[in-house]
mmCIF file of the N, C-alpha and C atoms, coordinates in Angstrom:
data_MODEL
# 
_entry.id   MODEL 
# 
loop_
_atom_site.group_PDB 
_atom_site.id 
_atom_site.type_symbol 
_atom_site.label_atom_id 
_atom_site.label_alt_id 
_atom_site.label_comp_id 
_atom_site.label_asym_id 
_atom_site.label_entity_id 
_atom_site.label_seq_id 
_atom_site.pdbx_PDB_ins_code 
_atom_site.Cartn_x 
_atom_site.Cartn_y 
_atom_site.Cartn_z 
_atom_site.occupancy 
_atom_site.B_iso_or_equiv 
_atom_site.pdbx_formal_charge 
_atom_site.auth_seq_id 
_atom_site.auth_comp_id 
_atom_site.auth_asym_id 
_atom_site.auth_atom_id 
_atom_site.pdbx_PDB_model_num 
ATOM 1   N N  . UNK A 1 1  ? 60.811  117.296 86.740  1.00 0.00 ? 1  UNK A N  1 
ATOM 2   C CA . UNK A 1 1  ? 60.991  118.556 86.076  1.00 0.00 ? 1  UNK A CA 1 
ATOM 3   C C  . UNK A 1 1  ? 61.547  118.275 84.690  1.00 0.00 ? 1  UNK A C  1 
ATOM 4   N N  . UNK A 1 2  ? 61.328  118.770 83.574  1.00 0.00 ? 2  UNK A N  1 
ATOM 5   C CA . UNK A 1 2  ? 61.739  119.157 82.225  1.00 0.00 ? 2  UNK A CA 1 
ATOM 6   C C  . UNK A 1 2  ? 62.767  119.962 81.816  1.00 0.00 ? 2  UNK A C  1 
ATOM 7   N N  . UNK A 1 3  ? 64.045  119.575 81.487  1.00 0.00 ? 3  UNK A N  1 
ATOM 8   C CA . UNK A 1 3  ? 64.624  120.551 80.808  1.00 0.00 ? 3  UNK A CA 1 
ATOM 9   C C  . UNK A 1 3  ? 64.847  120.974 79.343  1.00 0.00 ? 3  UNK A C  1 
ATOM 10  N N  . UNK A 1 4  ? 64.792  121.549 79.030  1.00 0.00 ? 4  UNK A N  1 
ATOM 11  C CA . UNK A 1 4  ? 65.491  121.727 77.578  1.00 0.00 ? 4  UNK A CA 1 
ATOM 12  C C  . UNK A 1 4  ? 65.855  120.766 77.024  1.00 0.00 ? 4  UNK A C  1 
ATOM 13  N N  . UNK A 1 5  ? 66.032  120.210 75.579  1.00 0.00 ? 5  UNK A N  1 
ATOM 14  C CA . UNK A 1 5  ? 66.967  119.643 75.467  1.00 0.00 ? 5  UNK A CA 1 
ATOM 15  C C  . UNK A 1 5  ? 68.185  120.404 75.386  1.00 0.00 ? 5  UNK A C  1 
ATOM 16  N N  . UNK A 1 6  ? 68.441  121.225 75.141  1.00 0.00 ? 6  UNK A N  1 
ATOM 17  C CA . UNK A 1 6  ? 69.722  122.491 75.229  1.00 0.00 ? 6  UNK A CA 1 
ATOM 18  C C  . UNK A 1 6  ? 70.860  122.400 76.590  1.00 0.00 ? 6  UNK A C  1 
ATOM 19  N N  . UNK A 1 7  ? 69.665  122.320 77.213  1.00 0.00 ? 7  UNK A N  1 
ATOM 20  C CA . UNK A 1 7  ? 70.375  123.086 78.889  1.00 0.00 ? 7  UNK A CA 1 
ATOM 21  C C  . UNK A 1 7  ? 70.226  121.349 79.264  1.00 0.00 ? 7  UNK A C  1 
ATOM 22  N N  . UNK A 1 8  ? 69.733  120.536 79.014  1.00 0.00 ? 8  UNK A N  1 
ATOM 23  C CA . UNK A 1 8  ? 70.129  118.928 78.800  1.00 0.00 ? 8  UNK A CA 1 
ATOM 24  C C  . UNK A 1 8  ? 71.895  118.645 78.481  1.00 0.00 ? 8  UNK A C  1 
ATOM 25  N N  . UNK A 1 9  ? 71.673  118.995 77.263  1.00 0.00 ? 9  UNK A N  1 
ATOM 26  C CA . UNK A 1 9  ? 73.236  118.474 76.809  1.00 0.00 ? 9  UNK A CA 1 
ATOM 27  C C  . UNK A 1 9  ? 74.151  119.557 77.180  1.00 0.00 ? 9  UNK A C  1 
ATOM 28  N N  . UNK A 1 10 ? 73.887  121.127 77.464  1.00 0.00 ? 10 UNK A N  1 
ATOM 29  C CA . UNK A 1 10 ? 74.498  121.711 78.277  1.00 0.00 ? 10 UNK A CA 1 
ATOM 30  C C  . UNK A 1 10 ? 75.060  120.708 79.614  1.00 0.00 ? 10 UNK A C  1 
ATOM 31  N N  . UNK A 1 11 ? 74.470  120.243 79.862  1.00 0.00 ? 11 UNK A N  1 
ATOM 32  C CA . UNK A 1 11 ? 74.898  119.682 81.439  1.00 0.00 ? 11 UNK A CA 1 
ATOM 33  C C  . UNK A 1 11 ? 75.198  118.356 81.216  1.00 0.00 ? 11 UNK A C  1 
ATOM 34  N N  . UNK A 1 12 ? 75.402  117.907 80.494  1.00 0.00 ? 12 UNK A N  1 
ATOM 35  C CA . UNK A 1 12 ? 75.894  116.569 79.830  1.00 0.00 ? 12 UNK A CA 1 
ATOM 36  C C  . UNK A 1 12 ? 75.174  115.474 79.777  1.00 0.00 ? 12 UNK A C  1 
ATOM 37  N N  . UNK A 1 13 ? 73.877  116.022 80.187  1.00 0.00 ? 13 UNK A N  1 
ATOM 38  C CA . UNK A 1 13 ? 72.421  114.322 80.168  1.00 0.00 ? 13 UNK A CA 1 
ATOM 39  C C  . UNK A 1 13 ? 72.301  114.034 78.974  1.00 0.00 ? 13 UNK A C  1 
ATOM 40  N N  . UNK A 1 14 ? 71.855  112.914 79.214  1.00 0.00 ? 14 UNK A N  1 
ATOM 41  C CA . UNK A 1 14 ? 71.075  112.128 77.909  1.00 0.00 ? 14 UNK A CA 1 
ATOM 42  C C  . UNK A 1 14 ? 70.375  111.165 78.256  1.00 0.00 ? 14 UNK A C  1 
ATOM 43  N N  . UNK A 1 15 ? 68.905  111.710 77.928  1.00 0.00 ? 15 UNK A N  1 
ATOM 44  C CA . UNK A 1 15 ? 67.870  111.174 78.423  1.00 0.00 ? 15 UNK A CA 1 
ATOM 45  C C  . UNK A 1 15 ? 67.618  111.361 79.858  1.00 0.00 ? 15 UNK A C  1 
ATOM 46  N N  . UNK A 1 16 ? 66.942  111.246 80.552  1.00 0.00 ? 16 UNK A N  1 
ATOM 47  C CA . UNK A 1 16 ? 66.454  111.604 81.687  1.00 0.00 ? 16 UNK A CA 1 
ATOM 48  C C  . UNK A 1 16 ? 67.673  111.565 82.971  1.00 0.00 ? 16 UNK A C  1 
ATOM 49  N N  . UNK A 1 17 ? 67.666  112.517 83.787  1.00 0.00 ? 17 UNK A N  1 
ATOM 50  C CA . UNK A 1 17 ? 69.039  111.905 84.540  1.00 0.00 ? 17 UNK A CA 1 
ATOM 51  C C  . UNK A 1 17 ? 68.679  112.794 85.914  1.00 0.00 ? 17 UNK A C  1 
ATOM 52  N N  . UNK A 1 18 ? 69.871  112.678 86.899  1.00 0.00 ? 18 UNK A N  1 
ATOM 53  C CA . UNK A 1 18 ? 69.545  113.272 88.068  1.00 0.00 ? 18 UNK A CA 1 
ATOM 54  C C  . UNK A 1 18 ? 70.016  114.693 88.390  1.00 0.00 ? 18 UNK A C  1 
ATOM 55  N N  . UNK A 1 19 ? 69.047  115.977 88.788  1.00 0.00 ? 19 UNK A N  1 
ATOM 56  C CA . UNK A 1 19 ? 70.225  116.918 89.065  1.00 0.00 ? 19 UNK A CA 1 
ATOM 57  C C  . UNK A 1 19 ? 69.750  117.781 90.218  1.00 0.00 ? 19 UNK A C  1 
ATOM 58  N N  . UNK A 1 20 ? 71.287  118.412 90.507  1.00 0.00 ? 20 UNK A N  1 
ATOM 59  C CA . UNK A 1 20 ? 70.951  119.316 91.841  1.00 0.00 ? 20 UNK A CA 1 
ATOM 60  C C  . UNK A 1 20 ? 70.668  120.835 91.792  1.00 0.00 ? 20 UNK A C  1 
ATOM 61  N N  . UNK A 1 21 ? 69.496  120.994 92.679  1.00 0.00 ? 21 UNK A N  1 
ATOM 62  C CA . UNK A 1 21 ? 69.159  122.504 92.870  1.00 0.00 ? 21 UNK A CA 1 
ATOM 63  C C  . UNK A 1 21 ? 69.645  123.103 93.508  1.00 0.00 ? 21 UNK A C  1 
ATOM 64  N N  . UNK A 1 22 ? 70.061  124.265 93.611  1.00 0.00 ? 22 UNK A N  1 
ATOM 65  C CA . UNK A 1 22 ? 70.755  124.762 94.543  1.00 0.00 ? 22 UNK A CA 1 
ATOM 66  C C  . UNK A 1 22 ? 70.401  126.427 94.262  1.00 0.00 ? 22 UNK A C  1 
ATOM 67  N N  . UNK A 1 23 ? 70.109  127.184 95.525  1.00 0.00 ? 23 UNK A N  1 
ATOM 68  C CA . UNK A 1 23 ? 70.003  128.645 94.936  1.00 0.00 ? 23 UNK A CA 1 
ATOM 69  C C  . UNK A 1 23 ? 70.697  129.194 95.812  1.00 0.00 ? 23 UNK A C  1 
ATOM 70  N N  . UNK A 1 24 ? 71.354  130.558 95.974  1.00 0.00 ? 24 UNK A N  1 
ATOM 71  C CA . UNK A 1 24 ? 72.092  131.321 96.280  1.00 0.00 ? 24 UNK A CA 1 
ATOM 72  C C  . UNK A 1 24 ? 71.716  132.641 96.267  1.00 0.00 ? 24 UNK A C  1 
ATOM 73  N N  . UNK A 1 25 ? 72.506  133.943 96.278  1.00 0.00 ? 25 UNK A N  1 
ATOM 74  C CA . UNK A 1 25 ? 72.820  135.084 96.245  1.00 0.00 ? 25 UNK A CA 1 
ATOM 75  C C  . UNK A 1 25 ? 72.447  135.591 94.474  1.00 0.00 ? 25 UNK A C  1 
ATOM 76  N N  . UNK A 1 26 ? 73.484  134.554 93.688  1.00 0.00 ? 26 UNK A N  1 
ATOM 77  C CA . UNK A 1 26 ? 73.215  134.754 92.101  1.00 0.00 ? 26 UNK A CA 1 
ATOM 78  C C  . UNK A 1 26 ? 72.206  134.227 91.611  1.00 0.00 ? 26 UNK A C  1 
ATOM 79  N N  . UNK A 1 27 ? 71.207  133.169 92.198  1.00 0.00 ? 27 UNK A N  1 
ATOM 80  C CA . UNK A 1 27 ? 70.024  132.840 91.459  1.00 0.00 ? 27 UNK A CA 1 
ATOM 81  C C  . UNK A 1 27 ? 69.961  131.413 92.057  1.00 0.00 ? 27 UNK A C  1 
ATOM 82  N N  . UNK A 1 28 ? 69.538  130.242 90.759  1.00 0.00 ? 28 UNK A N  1 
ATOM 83  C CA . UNK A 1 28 ? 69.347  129.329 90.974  1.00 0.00 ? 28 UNK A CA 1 
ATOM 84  C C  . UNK A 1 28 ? 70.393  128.415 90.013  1.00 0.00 ? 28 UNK A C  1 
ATOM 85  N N  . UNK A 1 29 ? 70.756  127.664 90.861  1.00 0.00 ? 29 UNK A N  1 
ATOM 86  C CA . UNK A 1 29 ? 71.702  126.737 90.045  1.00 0.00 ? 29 UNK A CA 1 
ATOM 87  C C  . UNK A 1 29 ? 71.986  125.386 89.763  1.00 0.00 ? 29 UNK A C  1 
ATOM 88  N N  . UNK A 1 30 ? 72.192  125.013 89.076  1.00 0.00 ? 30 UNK A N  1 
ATOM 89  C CA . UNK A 1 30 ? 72.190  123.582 88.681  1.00 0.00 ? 30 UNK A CA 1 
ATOM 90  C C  . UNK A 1 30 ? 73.144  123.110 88.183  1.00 0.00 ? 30 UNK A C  1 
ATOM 91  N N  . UNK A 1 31 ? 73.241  121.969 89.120  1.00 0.00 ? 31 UNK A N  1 
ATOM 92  C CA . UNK A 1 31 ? 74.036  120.363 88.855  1.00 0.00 ? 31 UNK A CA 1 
ATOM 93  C C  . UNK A 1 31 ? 73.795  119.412 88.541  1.00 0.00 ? 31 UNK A C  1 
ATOM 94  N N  . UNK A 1 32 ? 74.858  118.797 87.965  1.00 0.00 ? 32 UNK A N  1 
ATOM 95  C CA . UNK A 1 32 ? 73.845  117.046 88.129  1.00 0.00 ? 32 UNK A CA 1 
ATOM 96  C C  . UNK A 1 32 ? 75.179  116.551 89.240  1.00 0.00 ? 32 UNK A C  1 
ATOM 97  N N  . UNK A 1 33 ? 74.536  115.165 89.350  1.00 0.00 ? 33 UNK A N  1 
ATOM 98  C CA . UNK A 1 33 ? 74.878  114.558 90.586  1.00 0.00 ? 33 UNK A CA 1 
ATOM 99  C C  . UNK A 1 33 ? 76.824  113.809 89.979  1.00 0.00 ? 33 UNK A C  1 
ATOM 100 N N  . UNK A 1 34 ? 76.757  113.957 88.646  1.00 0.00 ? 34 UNK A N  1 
ATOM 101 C CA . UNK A 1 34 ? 78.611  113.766 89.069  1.00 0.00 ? 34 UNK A CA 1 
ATOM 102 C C  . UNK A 1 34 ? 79.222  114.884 88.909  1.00 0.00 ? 34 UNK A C  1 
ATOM 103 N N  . UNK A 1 35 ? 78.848  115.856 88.626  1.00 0.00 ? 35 UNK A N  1 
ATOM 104 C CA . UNK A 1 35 ? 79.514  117.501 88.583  1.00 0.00 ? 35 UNK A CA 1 
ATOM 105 C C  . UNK A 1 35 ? 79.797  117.739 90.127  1.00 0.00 ? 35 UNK A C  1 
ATOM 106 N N  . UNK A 1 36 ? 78.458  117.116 90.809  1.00 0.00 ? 36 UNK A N  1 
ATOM 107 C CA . UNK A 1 36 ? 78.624  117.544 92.709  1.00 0.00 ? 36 UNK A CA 1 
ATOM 108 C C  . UNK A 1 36 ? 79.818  116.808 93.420  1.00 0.00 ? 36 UNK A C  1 
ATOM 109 N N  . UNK A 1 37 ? 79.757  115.346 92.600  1.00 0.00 ? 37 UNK A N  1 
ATOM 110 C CA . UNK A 1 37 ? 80.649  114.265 92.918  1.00 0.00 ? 37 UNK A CA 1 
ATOM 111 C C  . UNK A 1 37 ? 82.142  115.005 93.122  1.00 0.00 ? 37 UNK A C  1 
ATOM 112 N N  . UNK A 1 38 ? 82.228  115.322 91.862  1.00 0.00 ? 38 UNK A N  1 
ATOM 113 C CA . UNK A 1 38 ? 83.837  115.967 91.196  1.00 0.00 ? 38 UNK A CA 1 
ATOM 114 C C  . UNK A 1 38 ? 84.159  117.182 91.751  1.00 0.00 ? 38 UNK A C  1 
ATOM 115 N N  . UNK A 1 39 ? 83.439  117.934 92.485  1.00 0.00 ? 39 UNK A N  1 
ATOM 116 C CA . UNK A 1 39 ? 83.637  118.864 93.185  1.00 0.00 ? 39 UNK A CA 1 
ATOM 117 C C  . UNK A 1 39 ? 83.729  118.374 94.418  1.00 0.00 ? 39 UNK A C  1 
ATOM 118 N N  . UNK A 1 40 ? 83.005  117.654 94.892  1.00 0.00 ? 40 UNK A N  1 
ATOM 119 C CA . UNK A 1 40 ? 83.141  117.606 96.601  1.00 0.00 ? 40 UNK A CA 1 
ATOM 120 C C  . UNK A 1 40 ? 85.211  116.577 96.283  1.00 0.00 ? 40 UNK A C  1 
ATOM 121 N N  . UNK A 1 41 ? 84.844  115.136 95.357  1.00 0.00 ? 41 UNK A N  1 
ATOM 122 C CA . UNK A 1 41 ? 86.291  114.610 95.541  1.00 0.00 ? 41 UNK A CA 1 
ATOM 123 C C  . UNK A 1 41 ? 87.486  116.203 95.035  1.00 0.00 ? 41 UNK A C  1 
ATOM 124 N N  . UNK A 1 42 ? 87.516  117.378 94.424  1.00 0.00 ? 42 UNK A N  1 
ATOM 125 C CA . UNK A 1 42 ? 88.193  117.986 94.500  1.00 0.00 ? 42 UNK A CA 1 
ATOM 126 C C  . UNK A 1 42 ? 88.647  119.087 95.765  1.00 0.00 ? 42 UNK A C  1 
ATOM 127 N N  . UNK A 1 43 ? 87.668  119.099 96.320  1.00 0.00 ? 43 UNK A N  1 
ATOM 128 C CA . UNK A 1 43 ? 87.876  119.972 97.621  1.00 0.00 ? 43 UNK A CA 1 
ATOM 129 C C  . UNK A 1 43 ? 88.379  118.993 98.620  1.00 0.00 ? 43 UNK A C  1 
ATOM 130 N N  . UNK A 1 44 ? 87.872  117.465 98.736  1.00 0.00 ? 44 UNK A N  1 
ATOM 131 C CA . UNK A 1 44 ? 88.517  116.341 99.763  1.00 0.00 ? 44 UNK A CA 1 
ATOM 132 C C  . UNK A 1 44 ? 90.201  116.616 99.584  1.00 0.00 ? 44 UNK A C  1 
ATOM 133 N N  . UNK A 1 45 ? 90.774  116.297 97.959  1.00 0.00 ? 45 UNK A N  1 
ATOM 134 C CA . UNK A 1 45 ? 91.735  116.063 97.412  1.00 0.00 ? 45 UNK A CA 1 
ATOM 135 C C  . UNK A 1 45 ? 93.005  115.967 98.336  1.00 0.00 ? 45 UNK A C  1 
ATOM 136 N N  . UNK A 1 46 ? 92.911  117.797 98.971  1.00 0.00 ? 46 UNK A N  1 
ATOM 137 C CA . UNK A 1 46 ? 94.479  118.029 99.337  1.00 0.00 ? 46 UNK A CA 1 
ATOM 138 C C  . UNK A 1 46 ? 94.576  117.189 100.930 1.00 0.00 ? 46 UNK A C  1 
ATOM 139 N N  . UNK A 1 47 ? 93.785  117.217 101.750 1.00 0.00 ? 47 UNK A N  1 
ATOM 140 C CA . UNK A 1 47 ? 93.024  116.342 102.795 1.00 0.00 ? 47 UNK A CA 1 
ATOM 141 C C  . UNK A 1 47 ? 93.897  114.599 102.271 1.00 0.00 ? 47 UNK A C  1 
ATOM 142 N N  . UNK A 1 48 ? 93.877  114.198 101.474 1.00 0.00 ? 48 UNK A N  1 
ATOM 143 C CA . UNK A 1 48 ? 93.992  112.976 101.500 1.00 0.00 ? 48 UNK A CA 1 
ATOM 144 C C  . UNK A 1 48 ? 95.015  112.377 100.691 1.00 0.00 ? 48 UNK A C  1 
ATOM 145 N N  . UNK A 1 49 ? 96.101  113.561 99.828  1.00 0.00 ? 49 UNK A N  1 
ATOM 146 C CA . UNK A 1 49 ? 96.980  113.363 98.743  1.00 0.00 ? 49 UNK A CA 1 
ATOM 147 C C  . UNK A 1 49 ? 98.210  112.830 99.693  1.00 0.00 ? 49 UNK A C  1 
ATOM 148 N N  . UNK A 1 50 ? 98.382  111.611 98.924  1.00 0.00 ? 50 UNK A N  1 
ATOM 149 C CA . UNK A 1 50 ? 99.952  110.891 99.924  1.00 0.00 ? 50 UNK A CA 1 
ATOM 150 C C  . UNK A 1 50 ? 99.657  109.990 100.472 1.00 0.00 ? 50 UNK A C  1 
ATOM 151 N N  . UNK A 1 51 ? 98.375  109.721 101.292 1.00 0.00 ? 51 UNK A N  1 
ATOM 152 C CA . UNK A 1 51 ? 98.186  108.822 101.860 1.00 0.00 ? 51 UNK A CA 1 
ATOM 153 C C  . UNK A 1 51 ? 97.699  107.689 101.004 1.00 0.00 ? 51 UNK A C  1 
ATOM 154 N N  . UNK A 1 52 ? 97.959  106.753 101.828 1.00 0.00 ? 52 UNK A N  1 
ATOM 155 C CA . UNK A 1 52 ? 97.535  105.402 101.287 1.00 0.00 ? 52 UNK A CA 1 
ATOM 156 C C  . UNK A 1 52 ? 96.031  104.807 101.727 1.00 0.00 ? 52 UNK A C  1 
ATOM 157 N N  . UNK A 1 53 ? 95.819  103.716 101.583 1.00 0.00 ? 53 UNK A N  1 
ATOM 158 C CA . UNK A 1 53 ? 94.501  103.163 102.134 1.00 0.00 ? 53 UNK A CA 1 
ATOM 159 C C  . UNK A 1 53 ? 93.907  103.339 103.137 1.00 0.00 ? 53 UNK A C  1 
ATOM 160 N N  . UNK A 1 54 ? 92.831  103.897 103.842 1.00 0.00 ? 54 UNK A N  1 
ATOM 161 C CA . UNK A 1 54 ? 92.289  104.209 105.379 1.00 0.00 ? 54 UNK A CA 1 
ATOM 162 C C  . UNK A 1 54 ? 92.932  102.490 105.788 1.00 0.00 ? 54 UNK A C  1 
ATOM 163 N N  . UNK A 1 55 ? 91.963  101.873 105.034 1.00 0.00 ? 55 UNK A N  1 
ATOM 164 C CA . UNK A 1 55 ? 91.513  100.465 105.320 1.00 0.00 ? 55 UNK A CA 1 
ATOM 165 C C  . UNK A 1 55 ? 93.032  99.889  105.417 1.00 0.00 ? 55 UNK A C  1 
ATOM 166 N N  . UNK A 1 56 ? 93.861  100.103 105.227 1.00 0.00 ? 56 UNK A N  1 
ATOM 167 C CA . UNK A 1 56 ? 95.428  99.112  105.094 1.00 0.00 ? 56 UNK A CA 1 
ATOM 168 C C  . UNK A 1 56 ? 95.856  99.501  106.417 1.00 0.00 ? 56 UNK A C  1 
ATOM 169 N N  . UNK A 1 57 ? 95.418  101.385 106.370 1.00 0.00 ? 57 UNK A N  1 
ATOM 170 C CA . UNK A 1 57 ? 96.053  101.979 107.769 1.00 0.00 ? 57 UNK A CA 1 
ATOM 171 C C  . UNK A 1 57 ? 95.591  101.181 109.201 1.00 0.00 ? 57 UNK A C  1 
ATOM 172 N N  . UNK A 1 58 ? 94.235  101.272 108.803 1.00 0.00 ? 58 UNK A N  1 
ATOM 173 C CA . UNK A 1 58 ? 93.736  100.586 109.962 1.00 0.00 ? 58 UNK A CA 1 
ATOM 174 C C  . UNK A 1 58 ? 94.151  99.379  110.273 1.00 0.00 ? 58 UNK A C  1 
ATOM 175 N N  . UNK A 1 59 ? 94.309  98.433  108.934 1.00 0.00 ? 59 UNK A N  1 
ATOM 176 C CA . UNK A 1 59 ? 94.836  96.958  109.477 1.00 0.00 ? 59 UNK A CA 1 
ATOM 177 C C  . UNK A 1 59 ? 96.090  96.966  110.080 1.00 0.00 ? 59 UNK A C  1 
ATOM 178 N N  . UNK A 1 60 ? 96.845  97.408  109.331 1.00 0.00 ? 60 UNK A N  1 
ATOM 179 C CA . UNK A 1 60 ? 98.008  97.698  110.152 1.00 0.00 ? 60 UNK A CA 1 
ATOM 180 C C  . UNK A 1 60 ? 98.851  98.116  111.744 1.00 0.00 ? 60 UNK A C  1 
ATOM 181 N N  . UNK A 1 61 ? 97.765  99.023  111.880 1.00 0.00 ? 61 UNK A N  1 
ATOM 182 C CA . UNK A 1 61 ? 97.537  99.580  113.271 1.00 0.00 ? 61 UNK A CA 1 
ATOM 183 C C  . UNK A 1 61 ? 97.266  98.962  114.086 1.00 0.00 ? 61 UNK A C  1 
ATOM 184 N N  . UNK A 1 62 ? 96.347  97.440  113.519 1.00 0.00 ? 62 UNK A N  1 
ATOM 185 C CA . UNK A 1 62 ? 95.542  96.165  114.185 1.00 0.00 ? 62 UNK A CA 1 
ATOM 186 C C  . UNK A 1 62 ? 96.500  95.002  114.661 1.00 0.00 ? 62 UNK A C  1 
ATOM 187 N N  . UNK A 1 63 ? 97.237  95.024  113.627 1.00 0.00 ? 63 UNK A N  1 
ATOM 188 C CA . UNK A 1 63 ? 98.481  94.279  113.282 1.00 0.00 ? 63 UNK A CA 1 
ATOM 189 C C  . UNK A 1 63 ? 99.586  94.383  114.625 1.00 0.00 ? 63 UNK A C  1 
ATOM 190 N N  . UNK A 1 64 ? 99.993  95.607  114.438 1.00 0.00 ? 64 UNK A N  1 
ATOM 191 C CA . UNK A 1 64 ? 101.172 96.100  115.309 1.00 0.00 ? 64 UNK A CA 1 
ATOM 192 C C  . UNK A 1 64 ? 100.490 96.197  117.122 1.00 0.00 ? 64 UNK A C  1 
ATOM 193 N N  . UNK A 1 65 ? 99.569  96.499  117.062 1.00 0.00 ? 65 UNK A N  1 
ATOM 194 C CA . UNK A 1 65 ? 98.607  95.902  118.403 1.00 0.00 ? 65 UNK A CA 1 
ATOM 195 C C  . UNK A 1 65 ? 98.626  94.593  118.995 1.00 0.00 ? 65 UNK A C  1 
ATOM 196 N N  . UNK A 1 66 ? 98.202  94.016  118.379 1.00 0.00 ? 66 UNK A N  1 
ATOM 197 C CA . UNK A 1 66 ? 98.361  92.799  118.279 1.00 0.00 ? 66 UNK A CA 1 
ATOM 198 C C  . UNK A 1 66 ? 99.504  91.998  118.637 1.00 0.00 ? 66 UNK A C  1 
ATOM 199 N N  . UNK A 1 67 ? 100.727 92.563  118.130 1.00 0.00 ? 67 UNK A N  1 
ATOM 200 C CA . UNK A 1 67 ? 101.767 92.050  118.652 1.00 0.00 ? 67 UNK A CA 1 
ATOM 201 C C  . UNK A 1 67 ? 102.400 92.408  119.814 1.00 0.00 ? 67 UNK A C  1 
ATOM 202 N N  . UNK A 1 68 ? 101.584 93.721  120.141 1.00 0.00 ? 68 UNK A N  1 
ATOM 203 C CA . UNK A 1 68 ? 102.047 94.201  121.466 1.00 0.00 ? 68 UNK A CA 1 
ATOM 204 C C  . UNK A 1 68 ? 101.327 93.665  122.338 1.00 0.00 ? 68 UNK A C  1 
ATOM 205 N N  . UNK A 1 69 ? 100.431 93.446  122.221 1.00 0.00 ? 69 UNK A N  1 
ATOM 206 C CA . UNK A 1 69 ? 99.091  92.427  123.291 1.00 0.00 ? 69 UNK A CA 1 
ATOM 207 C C  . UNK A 1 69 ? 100.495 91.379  123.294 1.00 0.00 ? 69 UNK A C  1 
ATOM 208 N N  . UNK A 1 70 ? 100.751 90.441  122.581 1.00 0.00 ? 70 UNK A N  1 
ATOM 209 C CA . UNK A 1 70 ? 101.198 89.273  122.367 1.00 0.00 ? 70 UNK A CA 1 
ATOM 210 C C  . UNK A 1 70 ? 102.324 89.013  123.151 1.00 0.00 ? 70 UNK A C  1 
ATOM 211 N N  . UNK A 1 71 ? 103.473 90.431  122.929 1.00 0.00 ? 71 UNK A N  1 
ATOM 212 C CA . UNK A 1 71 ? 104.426 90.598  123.462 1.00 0.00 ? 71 UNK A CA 1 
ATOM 213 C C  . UNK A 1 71 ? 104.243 91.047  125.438 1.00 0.00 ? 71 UNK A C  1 
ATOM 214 N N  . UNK A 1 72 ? 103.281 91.760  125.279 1.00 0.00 ? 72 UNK A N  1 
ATOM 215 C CA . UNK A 1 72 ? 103.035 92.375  126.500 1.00 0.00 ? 72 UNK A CA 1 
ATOM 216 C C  . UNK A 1 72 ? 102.423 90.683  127.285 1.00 0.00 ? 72 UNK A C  1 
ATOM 217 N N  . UNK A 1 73 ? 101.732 89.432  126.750 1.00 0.00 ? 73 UNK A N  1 
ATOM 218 C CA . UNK A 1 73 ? 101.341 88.452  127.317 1.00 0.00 ? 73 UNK A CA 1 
ATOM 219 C C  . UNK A 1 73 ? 102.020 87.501  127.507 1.00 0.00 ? 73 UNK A C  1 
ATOM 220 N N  . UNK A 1 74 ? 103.243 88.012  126.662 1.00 0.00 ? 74 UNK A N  1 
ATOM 221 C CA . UNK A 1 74 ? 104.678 86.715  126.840 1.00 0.00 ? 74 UNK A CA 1 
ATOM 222 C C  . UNK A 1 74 ? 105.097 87.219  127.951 1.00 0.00 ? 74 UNK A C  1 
ATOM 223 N N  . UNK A 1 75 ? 105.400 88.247  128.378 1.00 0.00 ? 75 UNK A N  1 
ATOM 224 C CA . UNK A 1 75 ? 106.122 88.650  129.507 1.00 0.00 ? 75 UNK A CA 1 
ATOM 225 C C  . UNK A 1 75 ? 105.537 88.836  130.847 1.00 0.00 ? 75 UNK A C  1 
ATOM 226 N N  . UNK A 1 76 ? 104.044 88.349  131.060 1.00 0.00 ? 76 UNK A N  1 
ATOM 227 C CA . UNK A 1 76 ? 103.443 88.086  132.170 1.00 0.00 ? 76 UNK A CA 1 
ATOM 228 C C  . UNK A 1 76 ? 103.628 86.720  132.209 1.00 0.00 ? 76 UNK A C  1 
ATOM 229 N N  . UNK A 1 77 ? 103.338 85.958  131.562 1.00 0.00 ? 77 UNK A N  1 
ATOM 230 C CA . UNK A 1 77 ? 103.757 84.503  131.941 1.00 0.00 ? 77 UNK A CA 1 
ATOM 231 C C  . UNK A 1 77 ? 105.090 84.177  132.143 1.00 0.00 ? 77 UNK A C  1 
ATOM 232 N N  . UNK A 1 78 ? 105.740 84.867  132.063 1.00 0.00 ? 78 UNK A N  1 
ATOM 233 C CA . UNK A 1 78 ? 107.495 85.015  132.204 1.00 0.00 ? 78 UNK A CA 1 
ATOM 234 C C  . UNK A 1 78 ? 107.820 85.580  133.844 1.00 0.00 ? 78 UNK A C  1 
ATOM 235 N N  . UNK A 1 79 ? 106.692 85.606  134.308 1.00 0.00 ? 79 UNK A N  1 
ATOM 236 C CA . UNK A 1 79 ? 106.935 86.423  135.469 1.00 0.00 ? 79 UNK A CA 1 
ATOM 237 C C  . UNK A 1 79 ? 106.499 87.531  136.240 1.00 0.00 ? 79 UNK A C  1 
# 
């Protein structure tokens, strides 16, 4: 599809780029694909503010397991 160059730099392209269709109630509307980006990471936002790394959480979690396996296997051979 062709846009404008207008409704181009309206939407911040330059030169050919990617965008989203979307229609509704008010018409038809358009995105491009980091406007969708910046909206979806703003609606994630409050969901995930404070926390730290999934990936650290998880190791961690792996970690402290681990030592309970370890601990829980010292004390069968103990008796």
């Amino acid at each position: 599809m062709n846009l404008p160059a207008e409704m181009r730099r309206g939407l911040g392209l330059s030169g050919s780029g990617r965008v989203i269709l979307t229609q509704d109630a008010n018409g038809i509307r358009i995105t491009t694909a980091d406007q969708a980006l910046k909206r979806v990471q703003a609606l994630a936002a409050p969901f995930i503010q404070g926390r730290g790394s999934v990936v650290d959480e998880f190791i961690a979690e792996r970690r402290a397991e681990a030592v309970r396996e370890d601990v829980e296997a010292e004390g069968n051979e103990r008796g």
